[in-house]
C-alpha positions in Angstrom: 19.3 12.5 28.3 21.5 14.7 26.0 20.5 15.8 22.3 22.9 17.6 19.6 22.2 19.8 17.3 24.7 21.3 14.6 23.9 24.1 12.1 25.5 23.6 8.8 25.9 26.0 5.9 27.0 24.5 2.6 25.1 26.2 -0.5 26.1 23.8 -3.0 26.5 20.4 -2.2 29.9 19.2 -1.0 32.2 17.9 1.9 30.0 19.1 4.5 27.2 17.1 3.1 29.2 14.0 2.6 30.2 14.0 6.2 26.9 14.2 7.4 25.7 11.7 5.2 28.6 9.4 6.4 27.9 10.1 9.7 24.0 8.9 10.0 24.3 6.1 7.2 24.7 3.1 9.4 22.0 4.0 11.5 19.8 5.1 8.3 20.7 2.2 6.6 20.0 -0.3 9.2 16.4 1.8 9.4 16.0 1.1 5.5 16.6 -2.9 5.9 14.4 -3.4 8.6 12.2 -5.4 6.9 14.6 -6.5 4.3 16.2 -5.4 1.2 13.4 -7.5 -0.9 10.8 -4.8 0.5 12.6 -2.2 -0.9 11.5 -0.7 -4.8 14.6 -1.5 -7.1 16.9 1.5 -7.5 15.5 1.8 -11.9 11.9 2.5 -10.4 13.0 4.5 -7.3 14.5 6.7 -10.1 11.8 6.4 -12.5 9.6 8.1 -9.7 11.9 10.6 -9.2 12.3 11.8 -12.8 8.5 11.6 -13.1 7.1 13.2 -10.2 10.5 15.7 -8.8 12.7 15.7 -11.8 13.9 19.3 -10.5 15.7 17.4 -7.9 17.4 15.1 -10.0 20.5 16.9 -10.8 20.7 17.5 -6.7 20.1 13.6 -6.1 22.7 12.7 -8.9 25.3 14.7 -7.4 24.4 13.6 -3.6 24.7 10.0 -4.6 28.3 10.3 -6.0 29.2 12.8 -2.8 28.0 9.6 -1.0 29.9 7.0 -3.3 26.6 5.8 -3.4 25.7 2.3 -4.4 22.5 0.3 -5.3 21.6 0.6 -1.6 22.5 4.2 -1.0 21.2 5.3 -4.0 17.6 3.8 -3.3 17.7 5.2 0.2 18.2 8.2 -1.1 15.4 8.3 -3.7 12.8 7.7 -0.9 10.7 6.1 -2.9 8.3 3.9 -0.4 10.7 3.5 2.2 9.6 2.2 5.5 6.8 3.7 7.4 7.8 5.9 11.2 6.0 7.3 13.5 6.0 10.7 15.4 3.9 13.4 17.3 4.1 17.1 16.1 1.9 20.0 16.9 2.2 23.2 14.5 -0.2 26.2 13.8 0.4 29.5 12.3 -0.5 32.9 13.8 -1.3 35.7 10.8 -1.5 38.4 13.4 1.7 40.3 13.8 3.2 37.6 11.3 2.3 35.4 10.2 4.7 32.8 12.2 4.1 29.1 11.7 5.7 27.4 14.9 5.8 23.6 15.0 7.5 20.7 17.9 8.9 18.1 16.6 8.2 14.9 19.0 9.8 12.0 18.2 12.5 8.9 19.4 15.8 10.9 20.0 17.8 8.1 18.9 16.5 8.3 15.7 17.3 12.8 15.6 19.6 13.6 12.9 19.7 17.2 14.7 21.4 18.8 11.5 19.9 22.7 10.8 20.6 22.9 7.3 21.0 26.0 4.9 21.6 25.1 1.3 21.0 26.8 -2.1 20.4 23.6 -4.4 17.3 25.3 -6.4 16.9 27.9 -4.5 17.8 29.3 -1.0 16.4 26.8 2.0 16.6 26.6 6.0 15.4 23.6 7.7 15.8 20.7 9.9 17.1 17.8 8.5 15.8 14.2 8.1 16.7 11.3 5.7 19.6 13.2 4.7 18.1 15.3 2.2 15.0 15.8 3.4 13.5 18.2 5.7 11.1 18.3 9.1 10.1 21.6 8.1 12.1 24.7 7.0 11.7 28.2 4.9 12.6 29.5 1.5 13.9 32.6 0.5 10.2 33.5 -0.6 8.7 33.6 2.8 7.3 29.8 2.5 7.2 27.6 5.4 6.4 23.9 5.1 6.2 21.7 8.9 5.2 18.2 8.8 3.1 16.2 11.6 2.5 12.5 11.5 -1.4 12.1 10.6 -2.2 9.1 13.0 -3.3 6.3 10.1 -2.2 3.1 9.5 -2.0 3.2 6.3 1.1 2.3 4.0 1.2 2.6 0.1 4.0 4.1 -3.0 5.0 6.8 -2.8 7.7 9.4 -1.3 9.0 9.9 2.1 7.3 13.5 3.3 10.5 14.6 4.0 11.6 14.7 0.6 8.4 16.2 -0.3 8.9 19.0 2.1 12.0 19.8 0.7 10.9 19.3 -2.6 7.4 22.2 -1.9 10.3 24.4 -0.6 12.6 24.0 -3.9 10.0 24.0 -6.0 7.4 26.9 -4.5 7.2 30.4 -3.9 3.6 30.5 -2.5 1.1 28.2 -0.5 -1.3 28.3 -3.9 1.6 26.4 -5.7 2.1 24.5 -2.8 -1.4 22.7 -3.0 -1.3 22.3 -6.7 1.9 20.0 -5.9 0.8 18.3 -3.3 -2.3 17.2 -5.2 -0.4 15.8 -8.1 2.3 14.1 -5.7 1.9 10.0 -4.8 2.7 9.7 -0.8 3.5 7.0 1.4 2.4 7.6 4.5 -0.9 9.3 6.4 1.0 12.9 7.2 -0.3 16.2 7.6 1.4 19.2 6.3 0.8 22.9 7.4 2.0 25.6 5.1 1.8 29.3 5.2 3.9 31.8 3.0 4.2 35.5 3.6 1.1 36.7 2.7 -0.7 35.0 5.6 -2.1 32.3 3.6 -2.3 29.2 4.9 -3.3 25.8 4.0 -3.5 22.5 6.6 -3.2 19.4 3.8 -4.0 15.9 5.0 -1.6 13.0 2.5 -2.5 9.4 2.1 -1.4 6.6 -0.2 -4.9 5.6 -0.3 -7.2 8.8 -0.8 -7.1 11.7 -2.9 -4.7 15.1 -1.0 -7.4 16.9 1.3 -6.3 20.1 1.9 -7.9 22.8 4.4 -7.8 26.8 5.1 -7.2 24.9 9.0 -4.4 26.9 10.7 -3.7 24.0 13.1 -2.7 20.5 13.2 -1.5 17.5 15.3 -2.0 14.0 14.8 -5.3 13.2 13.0 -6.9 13.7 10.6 -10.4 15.5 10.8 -12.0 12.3 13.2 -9.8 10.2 15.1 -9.1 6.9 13.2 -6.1 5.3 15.8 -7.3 5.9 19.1 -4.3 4.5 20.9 -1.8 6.7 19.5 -4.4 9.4 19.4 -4.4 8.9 23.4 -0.7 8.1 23.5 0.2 11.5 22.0 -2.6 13.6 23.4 -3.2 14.7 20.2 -6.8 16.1 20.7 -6.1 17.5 23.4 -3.1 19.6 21.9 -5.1 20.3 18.9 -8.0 22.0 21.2 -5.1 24.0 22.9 -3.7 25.6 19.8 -7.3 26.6 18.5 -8.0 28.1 22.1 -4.6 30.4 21.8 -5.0 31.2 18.1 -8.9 32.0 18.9 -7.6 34.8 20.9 -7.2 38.4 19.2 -5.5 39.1 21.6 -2.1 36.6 21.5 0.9 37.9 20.3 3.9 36.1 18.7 5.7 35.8 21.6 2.7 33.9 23.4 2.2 31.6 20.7 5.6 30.3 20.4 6.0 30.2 24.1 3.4 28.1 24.4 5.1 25.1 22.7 7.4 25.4 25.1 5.0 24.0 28.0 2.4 21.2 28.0 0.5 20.3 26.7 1.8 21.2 23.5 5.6 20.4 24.9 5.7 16.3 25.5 8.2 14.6 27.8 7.6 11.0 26.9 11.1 10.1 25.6 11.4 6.8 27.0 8.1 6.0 24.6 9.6 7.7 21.5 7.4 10.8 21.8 9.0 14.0 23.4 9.3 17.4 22.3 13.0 17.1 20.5 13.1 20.9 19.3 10.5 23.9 19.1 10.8 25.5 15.7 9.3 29.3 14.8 9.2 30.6 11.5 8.8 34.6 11.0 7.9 34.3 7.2 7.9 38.3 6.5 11.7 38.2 8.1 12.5 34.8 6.6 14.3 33.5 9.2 13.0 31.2 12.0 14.4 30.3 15.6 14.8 27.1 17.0 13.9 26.8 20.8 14.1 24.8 23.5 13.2 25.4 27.3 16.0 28.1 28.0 17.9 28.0 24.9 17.0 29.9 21.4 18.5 29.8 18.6 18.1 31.9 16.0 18.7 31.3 12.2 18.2 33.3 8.9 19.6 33.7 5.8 21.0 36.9 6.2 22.5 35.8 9.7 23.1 31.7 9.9 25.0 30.7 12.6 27.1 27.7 12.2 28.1 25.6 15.3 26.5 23.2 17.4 24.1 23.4 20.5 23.7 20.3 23.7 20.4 20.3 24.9 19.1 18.6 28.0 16.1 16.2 27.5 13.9 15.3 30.6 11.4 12.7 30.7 8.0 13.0 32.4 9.3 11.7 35.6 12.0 14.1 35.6 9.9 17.0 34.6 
């Protein structure tokens, strides 16, 4: 099993964009339907919820709706404003020592990978990976801030916005993890996720989002897939998430891991998953150097390194292998 990956510079956005945008939509859009379009919020309050909550992305999402001759449809997508729920694994932590680096996997269904590397300049200079077409996986700003996203293994559903808008929207929007967690306290979300942010001065904040509880946010320095105790044990033992949880607090207990170490170890399990065929493998290793701004992304074999005084356009093939391969 093959995945691609392209890196795409376009600071304002434009033709590049569009293309994307054009590329992914049928799959996005039979994503967004999948319950049907009654299930969907009307375009007037997805954009009510936008002008109240992220009104500094407005402009952006006006001009990416006409790049995407956007109708009703498009333009609610777009808004991700209580779309439908999904489901992923993700390990991240963040080493201060010699860094601070935050390094995350992304583990998730590699049909679903929009594989774009994106670096744009819509507020403010951002690098990241790509999802929804706007929003991010993770990524950094020109401020040293590094946002990474994780799945946090509840059921729960509720208003609210997609995390990856709200990803990009902390890295638009915020120069330091203190802004960071005043945001994400006043922000609705619509799914259990847990975000780990770090900016260049070493701190770092783990912050657990729910439609249905207030925004608990930690000093933790790791995270996987729950959320304090275990509250869905089958995906909790699906996705190994304790156990990867226990390994990253092990490595970063250590004085005596460096950088190197801690990236390379999401490279291997347990932290590195092969369980494509159930939706779950390691898709792409990502580490963030905050004091160099600039992050790599990895793969067994293959890195590839990205900054913004350096970013590399192009595309990269990776080779996925599933457990019974590995």
């Amino acid at each position: 099993m093959q995945a691609s990956f392209e890196a795409i510079e376009e600071l304002e956005p434009g033709d590049k964009w569009a293309a994307l945008f054009a590329r992914h939509w049928p799959r996005y859009e039979s994503w967004f339907l999948q319950e049907g379009e009654a299930a969907r919020t009307s375009y007037a309050e997805s954009l009510r919820a936008l002008r109240e909550h992220m009104p500094e992305l407005v402009p952006t999402y006006q001009r990416l709706c006409q790049l995407a001759d956007a109708g009703d449809l498009e333009a609610r997508f777009l808004a991700m404003w209580a779309p439908p729920s999904y489901l992923s694994g993700c390990s991240q932590g963040v080493l201060r020592a010699g860094g601070p680096v935050l390094a995350r996997n992304y583990d998730y269904t590699p049909e679903r990978l929009e594989g774009a590397i994106l670096h744009t300049s819509w507020t403010r200079s951002v690098i990241g990976a790509s999802d929804c077409a706007w929003g991010l996986l993770d990524g950094i700003n020109d401020a040293g801030l590094a946002v990474s996203l994780a799945f946090g293994g509840r059921k729960v559903v509720g208003s609210g916005f997609g995390v990856p808008l709200v990803v990009r929207y902390l890295l638009e929007t915020c120069e330091t993890t203190e802004q960071a967690r005043a945001t994400l306290r006043r922000l609705p979300h619509h799914l259990a996720h847990t975000l780990t942010v770090a900016d260049a001065t070493g701190d770092v904040c783990t912050a657990f989002l729910a439609p249905d509880r207030d925004v608990i946010v930690s000093d933790a320095i790791v995270a996987t897939n729950h959320q304090g105790d275990v509250e869905w044990q089958e995906h909790a033992v699906a996705t190994r998430t304790v156990e990867r949880e226990e390994c990253l607090v092990r490595l970063l207990e250590r004085s005596t891991t460096t950088p190197e170490q801690f990236v390379s170890a999401f490279l291997r399990p347990p932290l590195y998953q092969h369980g494509y065929g159930r939706g779950m493998g390691t898709l792409y290793t990502a580490a963030y150097y905050l004091d160099e701004r600039r992050v790599e992304y990895l793969w067994p074999g293959l890195t590839w390194p990205q900054s913004f005084a350096a970013f590399d356009e192009g595309t990269r093939t990776v080779t996925l292998a599933d457990a019974s391969a590995a």
